[in-house]
Biotite code that builds the C-alpha atoms (Angstrom):
import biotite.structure as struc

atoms = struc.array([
    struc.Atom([-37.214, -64.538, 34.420], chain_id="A", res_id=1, res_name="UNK", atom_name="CA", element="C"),
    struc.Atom([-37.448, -66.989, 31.572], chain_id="A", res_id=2, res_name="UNK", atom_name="CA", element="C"),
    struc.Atom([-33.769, -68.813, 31.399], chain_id="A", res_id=3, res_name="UNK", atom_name="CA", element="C"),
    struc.Atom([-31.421, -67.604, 28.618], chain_id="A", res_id=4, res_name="UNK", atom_name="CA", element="C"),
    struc.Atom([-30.489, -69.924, 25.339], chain_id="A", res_id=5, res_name="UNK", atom_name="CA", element="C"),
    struc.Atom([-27.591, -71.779, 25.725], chain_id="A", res_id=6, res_name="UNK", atom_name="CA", element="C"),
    struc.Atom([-25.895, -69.875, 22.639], chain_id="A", res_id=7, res_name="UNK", atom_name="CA", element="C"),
    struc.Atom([-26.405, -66.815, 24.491], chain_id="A", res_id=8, res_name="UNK", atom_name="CA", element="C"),
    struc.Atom([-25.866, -67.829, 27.691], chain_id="A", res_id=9, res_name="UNK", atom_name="CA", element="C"),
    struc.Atom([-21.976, -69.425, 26.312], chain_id="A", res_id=10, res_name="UNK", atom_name="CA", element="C"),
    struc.Atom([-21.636, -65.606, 24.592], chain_id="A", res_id=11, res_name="UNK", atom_name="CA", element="C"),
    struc.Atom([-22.096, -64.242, 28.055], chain_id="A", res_id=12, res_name="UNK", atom_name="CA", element="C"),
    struc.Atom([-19.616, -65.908, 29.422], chain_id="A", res_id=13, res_name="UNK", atom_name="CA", element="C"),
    struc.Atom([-17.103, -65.628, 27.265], chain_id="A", res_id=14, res_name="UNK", atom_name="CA", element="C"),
    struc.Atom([-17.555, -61.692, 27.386], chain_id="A", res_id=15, res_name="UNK", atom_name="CA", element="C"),
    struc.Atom([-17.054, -61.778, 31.246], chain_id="A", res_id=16, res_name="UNK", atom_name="CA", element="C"),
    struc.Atom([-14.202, -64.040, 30.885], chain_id="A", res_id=17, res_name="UNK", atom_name="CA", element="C"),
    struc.Atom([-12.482, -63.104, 28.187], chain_id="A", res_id=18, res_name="UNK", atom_name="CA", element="C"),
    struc.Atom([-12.837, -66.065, 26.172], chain_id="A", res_id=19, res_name="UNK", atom_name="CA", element="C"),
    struc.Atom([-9.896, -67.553, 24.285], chain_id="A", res_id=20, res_name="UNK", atom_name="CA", element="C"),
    struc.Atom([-7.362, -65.773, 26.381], chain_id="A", res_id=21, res_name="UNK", atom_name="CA", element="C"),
    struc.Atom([-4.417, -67.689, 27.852], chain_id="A", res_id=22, res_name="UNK", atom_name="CA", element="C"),
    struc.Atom([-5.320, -67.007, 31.331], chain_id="A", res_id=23, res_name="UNK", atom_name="CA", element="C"),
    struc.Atom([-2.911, -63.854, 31.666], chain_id="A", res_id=24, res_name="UNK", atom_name="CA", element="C"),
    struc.Atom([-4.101, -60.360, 31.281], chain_id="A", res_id=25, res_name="UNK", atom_name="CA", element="C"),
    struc.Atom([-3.581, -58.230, 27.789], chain_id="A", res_id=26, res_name="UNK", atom_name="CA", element="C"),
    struc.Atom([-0.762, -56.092, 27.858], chain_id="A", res_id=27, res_name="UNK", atom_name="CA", element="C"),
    struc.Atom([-0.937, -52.781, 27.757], chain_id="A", res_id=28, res_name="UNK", atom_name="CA", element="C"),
    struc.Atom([-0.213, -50.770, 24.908], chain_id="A", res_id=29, res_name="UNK", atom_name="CA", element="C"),
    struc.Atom([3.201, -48.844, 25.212], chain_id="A", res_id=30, res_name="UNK", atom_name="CA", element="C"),
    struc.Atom([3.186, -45.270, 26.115], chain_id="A", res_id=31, res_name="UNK", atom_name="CA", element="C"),
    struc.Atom([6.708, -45.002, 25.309], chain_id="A", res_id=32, res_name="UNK", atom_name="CA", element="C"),
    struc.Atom([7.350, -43.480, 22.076], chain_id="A", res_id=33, res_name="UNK", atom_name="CA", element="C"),
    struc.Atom([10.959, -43.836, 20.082], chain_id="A", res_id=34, res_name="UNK", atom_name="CA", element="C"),
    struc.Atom([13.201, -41.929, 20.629], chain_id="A", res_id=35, res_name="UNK", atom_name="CA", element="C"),
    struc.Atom([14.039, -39.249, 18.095], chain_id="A", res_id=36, res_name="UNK", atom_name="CA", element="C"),
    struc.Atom([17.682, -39.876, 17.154], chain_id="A", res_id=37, res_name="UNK", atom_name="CA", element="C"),
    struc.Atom([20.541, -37.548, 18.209], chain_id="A", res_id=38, res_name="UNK", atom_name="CA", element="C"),
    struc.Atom([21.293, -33.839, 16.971], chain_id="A", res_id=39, res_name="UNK", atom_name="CA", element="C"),
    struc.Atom([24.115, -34.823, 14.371], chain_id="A", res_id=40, res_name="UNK", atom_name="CA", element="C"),
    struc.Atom([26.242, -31.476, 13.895], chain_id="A", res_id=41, res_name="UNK", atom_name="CA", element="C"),
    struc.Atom([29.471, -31.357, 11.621], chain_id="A", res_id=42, res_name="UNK", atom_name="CA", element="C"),
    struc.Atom([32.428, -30.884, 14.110], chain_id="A", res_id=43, res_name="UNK", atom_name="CA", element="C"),
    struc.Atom([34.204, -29.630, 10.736], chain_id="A", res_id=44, res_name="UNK", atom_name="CA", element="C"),
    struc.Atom([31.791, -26.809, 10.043], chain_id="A", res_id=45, res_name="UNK", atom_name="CA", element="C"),
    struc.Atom([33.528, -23.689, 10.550], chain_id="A", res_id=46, res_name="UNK", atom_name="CA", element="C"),
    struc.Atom([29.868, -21.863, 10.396], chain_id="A", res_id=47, res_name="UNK", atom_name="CA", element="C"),
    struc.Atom([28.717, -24.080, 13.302], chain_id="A", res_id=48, res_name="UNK", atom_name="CA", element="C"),
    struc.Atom([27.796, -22.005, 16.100], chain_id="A", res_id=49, res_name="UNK", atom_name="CA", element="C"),
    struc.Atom([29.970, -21.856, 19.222], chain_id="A", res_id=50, res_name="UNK", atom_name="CA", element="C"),
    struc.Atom([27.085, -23.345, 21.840], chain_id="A", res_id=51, res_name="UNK", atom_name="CA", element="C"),
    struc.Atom([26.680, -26.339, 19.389], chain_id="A", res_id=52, res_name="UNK", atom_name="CA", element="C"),
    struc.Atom([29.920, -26.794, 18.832], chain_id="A", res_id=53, res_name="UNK", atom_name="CA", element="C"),
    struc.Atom([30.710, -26.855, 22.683], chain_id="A", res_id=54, res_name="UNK", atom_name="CA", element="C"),
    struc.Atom([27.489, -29.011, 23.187], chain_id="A", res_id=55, res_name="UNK", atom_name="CA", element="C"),
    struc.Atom([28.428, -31.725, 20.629], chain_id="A", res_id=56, res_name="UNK", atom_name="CA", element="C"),
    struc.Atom([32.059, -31.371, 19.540], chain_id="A", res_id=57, res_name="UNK", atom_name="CA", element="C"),
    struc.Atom([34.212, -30.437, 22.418], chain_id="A", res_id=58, res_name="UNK", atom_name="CA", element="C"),
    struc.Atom([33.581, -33.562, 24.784], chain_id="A", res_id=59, res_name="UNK", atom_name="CA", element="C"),
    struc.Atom([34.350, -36.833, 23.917], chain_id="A", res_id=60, res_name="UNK", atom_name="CA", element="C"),
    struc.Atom([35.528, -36.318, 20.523], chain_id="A", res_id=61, res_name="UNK", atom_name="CA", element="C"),
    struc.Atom([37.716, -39.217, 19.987], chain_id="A", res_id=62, res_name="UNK", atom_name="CA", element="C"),
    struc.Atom([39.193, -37.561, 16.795], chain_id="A", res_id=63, res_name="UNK", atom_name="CA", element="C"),
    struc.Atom([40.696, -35.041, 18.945], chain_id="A", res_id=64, res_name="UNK", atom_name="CA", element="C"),
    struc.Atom([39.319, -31.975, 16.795], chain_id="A", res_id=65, res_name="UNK", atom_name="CA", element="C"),
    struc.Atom([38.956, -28.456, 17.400], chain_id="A", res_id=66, res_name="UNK", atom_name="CA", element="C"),
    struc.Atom([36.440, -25.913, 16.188], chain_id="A", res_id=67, res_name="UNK", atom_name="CA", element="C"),
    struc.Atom([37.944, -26.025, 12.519], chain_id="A", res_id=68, res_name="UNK", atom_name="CA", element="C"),
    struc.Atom([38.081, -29.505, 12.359], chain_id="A", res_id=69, res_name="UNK", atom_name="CA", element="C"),
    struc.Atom([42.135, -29.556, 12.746], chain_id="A", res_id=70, res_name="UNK", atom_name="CA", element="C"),
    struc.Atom([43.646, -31.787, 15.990], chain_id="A", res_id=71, res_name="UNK", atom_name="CA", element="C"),
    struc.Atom([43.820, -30.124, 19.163], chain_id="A", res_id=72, res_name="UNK", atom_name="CA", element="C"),
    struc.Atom([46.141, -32.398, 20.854], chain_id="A", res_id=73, res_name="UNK", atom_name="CA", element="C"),
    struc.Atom([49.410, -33.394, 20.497], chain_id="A", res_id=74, res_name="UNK", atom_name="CA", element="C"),
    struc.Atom([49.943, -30.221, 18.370], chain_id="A", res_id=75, res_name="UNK", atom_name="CA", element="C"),
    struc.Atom([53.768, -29.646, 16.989], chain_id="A", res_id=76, res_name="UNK", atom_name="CA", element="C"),
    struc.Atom([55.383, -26.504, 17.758], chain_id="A", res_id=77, res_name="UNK", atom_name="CA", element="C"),
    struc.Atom([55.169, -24.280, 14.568], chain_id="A", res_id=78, res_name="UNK", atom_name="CA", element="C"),
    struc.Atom([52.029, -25.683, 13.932], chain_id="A", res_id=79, res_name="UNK", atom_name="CA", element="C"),
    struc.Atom([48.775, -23.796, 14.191], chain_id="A", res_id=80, res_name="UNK", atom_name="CA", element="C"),
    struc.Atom([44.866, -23.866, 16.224], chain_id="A", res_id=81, res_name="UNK", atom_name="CA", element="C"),
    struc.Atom([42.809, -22.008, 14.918], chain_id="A", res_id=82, res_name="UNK", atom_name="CA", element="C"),
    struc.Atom([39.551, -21.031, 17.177], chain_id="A", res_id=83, res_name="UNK", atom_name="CA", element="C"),
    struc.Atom([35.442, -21.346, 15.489], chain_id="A", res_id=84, res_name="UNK", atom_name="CA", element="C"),
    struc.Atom([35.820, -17.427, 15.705], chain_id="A", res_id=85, res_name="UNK", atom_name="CA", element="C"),
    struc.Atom([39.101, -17.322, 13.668], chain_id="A", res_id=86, res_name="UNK", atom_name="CA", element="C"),
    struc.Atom([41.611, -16.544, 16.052], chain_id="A", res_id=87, res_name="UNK", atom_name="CA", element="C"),
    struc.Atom([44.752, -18.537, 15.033], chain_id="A", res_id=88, res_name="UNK", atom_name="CA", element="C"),
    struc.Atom([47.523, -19.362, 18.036], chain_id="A", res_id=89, res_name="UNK", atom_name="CA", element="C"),
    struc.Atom([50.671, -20.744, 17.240], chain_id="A", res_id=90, res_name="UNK", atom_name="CA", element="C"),
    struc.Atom([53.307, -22.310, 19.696], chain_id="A", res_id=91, res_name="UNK", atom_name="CA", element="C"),
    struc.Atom([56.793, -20.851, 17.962], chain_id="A", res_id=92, res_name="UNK", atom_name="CA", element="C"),
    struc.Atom([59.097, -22.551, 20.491], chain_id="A", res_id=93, res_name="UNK", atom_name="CA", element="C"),
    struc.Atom([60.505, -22.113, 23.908], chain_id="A", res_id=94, res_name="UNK", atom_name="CA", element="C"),
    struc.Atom([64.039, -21.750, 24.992], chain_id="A", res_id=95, res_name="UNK", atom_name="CA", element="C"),
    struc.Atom([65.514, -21.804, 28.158], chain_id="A", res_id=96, res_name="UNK", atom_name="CA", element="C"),
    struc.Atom([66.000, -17.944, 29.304], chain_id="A", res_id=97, res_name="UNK", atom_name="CA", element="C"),
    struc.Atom([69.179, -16.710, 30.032], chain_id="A", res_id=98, res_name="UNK", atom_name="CA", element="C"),
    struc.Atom([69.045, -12.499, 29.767], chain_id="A", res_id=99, res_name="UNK", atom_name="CA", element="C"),
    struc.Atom([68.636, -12.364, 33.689], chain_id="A", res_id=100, res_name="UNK", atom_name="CA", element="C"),
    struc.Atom([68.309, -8.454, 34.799], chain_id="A", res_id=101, res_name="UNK", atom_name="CA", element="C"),
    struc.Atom([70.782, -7.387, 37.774], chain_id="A", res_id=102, res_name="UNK", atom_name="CA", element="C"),
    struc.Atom([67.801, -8.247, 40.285], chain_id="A", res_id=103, res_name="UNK", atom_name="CA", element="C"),
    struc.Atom([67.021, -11.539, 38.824], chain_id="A", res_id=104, res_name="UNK", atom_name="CA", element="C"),
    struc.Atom([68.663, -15.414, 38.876], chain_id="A", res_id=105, res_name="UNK", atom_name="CA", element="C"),
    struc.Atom([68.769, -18.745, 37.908], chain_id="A", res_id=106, res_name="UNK", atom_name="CA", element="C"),
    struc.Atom([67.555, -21.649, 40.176], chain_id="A", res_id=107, res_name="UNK", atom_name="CA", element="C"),
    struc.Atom([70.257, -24.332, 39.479], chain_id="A", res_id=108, res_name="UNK", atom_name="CA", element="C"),
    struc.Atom([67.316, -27.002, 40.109], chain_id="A", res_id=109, res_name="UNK", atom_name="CA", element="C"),
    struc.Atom([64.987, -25.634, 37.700], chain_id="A", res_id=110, res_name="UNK", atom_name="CA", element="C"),
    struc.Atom([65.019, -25.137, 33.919], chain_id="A", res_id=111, res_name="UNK", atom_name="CA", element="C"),
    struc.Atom([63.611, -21.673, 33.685], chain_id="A", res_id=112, res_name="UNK", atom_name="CA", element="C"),
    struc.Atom([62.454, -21.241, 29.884], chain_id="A", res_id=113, res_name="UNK", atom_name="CA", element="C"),
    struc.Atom([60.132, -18.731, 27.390], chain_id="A", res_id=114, res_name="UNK", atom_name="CA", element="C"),
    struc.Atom([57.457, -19.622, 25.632], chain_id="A", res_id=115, res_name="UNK", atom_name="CA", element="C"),
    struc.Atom([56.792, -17.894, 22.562], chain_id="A", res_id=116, res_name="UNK", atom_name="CA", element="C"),
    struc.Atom([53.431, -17.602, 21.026], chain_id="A", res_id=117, res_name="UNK", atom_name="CA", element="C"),
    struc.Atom([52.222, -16.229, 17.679], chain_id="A", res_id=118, res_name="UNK", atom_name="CA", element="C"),
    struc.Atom([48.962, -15.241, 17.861], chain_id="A", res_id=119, res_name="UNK", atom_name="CA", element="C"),
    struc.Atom([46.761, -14.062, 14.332], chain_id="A", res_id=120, res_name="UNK", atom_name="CA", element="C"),
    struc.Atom([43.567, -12.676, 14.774], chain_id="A", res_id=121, res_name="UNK", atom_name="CA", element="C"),
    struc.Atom([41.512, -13.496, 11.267], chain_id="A", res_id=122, res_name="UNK", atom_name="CA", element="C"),
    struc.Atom([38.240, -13.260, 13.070], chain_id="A", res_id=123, res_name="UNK", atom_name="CA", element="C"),
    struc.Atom([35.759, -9.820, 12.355], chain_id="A", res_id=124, res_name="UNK", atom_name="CA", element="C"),
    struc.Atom([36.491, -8.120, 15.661], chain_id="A", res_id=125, res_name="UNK", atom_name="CA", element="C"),
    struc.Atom([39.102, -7.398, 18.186], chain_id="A", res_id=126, res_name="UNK", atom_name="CA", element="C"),
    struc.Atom([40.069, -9.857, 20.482], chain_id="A", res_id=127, res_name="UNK", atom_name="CA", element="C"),
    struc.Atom([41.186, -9.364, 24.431], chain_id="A", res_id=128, res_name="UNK", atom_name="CA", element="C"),
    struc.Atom([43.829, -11.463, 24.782], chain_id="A", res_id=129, res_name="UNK", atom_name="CA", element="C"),
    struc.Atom([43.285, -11.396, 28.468], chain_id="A", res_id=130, res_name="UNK", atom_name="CA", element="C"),
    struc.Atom([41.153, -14.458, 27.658], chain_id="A", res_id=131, res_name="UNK", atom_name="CA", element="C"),
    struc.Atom([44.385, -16.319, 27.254], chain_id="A", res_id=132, res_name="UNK", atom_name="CA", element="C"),
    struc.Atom([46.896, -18.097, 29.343], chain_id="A", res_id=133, res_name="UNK", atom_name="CA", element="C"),
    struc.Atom([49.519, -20.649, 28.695], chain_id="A", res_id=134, res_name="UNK", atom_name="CA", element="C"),
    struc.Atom([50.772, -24.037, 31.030], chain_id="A", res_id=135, res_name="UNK", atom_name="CA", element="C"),
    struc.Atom([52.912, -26.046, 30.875], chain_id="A", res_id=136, res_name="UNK", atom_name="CA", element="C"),
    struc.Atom([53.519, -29.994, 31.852], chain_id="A", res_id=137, res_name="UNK", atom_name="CA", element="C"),
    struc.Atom([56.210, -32.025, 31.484], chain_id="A", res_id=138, res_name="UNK", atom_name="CA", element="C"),
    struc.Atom([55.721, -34.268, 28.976], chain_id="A", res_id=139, res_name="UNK", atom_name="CA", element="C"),
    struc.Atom([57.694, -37.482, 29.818], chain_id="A", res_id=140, res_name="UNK", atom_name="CA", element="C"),
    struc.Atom([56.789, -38.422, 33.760], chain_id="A", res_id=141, res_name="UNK", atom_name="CA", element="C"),
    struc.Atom([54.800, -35.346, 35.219], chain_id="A", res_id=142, res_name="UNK", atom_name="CA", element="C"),
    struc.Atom([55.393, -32.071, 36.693], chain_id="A", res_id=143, res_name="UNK", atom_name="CA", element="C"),
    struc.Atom([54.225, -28.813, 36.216], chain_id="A", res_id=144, res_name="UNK", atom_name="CA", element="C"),
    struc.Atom([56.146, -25.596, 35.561], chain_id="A", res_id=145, res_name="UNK", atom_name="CA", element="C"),
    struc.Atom([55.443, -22.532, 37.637], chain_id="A", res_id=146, res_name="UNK", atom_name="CA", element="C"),
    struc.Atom([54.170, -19.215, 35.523], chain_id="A", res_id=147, res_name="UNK", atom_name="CA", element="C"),
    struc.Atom([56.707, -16.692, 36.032], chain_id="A", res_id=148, res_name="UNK", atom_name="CA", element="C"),
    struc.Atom([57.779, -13.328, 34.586], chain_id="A", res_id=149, res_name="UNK", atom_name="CA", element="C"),
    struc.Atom([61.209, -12.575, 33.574], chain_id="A", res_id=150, res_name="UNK", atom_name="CA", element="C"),
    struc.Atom([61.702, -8.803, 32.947], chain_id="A", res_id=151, res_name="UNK", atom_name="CA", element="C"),
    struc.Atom([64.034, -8.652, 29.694], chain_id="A", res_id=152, res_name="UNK", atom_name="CA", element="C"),
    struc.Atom([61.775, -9.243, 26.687], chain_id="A", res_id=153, res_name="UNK", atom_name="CA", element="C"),
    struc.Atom([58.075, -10.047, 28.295], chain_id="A", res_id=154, res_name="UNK", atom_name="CA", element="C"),
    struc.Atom([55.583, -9.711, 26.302], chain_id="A", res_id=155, res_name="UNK", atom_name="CA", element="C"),
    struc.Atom([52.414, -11.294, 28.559], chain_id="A", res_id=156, res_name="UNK", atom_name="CA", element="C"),
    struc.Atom([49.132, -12.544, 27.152], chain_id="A", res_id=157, res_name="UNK", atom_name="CA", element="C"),
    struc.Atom([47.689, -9.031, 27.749], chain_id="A", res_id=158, res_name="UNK", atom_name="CA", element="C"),
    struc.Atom([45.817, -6.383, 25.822], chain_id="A", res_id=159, res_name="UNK", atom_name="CA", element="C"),
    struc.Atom([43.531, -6.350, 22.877], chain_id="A", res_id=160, res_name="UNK", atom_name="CA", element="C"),
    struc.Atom([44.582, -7.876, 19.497], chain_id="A", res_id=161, res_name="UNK", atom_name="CA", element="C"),
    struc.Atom([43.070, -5.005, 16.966], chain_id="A", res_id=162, res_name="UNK", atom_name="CA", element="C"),
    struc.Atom([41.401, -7.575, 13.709], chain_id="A", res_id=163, res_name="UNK", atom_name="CA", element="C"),
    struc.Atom([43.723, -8.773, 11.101], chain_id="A", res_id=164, res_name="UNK", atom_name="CA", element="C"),
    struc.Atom([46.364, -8.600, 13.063], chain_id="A", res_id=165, res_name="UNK", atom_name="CA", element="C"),
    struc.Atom([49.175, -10.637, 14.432], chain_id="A", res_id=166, res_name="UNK", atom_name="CA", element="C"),
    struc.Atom([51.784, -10.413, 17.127], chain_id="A", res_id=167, res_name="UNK", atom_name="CA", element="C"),
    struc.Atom([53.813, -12.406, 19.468], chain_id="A", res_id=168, res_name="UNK", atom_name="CA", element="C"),
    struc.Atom([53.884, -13.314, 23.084], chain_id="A", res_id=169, res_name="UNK", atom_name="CA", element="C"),
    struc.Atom([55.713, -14.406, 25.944], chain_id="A", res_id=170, res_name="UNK", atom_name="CA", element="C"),
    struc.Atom([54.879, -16.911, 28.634], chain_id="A", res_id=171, res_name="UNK", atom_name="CA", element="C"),
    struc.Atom([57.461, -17.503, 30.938], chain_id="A", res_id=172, res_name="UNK", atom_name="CA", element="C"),
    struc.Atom([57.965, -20.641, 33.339], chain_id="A", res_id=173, res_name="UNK", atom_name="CA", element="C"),
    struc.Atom([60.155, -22.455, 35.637], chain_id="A", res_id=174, res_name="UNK", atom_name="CA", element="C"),
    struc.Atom([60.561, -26.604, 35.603], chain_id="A", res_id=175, res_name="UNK", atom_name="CA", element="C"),
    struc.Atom([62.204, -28.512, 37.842], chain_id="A", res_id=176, res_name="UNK", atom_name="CA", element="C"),
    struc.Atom([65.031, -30.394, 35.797], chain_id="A", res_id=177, res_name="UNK", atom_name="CA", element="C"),
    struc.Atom([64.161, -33.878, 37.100], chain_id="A", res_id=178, res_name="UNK", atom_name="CA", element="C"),
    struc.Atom([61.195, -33.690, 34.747], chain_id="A", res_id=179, res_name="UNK", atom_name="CA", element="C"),
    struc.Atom([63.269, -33.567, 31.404], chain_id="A", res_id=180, res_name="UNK", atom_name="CA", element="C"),
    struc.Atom([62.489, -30.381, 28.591], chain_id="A", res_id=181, res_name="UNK", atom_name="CA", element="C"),
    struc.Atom([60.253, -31.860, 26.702], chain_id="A", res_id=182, res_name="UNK", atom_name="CA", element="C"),
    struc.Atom([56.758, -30.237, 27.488], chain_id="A", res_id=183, res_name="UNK", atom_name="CA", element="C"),
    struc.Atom([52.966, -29.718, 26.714], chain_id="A", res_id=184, res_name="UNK", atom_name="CA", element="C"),
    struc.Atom([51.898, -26.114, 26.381], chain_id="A", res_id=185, res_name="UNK", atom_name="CA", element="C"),
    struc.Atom([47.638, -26.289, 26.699], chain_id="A", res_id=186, res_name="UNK", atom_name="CA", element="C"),
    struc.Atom([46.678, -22.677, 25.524], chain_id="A", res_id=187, res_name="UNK", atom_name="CA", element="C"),
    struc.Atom([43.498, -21.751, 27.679], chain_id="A", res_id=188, res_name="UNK", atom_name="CA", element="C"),
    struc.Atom([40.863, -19.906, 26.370], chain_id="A", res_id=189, res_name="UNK", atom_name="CA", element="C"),
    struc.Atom([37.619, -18.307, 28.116], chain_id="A", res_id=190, res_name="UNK", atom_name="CA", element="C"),
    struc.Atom([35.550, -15.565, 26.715], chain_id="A", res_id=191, res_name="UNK", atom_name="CA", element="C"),
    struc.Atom([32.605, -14.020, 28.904], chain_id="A", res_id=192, res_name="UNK", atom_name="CA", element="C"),
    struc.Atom([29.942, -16.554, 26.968], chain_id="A", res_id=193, res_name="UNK", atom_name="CA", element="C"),
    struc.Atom([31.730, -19.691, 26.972], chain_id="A", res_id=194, res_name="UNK", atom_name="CA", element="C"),
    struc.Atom([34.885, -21.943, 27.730], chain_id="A", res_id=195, res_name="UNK", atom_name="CA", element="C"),
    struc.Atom([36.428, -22.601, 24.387], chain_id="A", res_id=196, res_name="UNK", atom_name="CA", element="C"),
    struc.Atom([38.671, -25.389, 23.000], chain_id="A", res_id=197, res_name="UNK", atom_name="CA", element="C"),
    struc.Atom([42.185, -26.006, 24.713], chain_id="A", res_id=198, res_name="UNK", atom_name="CA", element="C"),
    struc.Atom([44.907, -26.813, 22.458], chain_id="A", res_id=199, res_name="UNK", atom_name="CA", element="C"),
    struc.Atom([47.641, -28.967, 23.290], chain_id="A", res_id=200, res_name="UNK", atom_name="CA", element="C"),
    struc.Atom([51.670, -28.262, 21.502], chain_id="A", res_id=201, res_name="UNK", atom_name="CA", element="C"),
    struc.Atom([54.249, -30.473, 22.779], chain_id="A", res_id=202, res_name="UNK", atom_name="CA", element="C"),
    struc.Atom([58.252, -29.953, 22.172], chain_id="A", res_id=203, res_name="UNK", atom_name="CA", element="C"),
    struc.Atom([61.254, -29.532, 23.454], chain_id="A", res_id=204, res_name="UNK", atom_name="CA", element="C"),
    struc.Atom([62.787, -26.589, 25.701], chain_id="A", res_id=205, res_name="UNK", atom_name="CA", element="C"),
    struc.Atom([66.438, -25.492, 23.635], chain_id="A", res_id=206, res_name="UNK", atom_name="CA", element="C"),
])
């Protein structure tokens, strides 16, 4: 075999060795491709669908916002939530109960109070109101009040709430007095699809 040029032979070897490299291999090109950026919904949309609203609005919202864009904490009594769907609860106030029936009576450790509720269904259909349920905390250092029934007066988060209607409830509990009267009502709601917003009230039992 005749031997090659030395032009050739140097192109040769530079092929085979990579000539003019720095000695470490290429990197490979990057698979990875950017990431898209995140679904950006309007928490203040009241058209926004509940399952987006849940997936993007109801967790970590450091604004505090429900489904209509209004706070859902910290809440005033007399002032309203209103629900993506339209459904509209108010916390009217709560008053320690004193209409005892002949087979009921006060426990002289506990502040035993009602909670009334206005409730205003604006939404397109009926709602069950058996979807809702009221508790209450103390608000200064702790405790929870028990959910209790007094029979003068009850009217229990029960029922179905016909559409354009409104009406007013009763929840009923019992505090122990070392905990003060001043309370946070969270209003639960869960339909059969999904776990919706819980609003917080806070005030005083009178």
């Amino acid at each position: 075999m005749r031997p090659l040029p030395a032009a050739a032979a140097l192109l040769l070897a530079c092929t085979l060795t990579a000539c003019g490299n720095t000695g470490e291999p290429a990197a490979p090109k990057s698979t990875v491709k950017a990431s898209t950026p995140e679904h950006e919904v309007d928490c203040s949309d009241t058209s926004l669908s509940q399952a987006d609203w849940m997936e993007h609005c109801s967790e970590d919202d450091e604004a505090g916002t429900g489904g209509d864009g209004g706070p859902s904490t910290d809440l005033p009594f007399g002032k309203p939530f209103a629900w993506p769907d339209g459904l509209e609860v108010t916390v009217l106030e709560a008053k320690v109960f004193s209409d005892w029936d002949e087979f009921e009576e006060p426990d002289p450790k506990n502040t035993e109070f009602r909670v009334r509720l206005k409730l205003d269904n604006k939404s397109g259909q009926h709602i069950d109101l058996d979807q809702l349920s009221a508790s209450v905390d103390g608000a200064t250092n702790g405790g929870t009040a028990d959910l209790t029934i007094f029979s003068n007066g009850s009217a229990p988060l029960e029922g179905r709430l016909a559409k354009g209607v409104s009406a007013v409830k009763t929840s009923d509990h019992s505090l122990e007095k070392r905990y003060g009267k001043d309370i946070v009502v969270t209003v639960q709601r869960t339909t059969a699809d999904d776990v919706l917003a819980f609003p917080e009230f806070t005030g005083t039992v009178k």
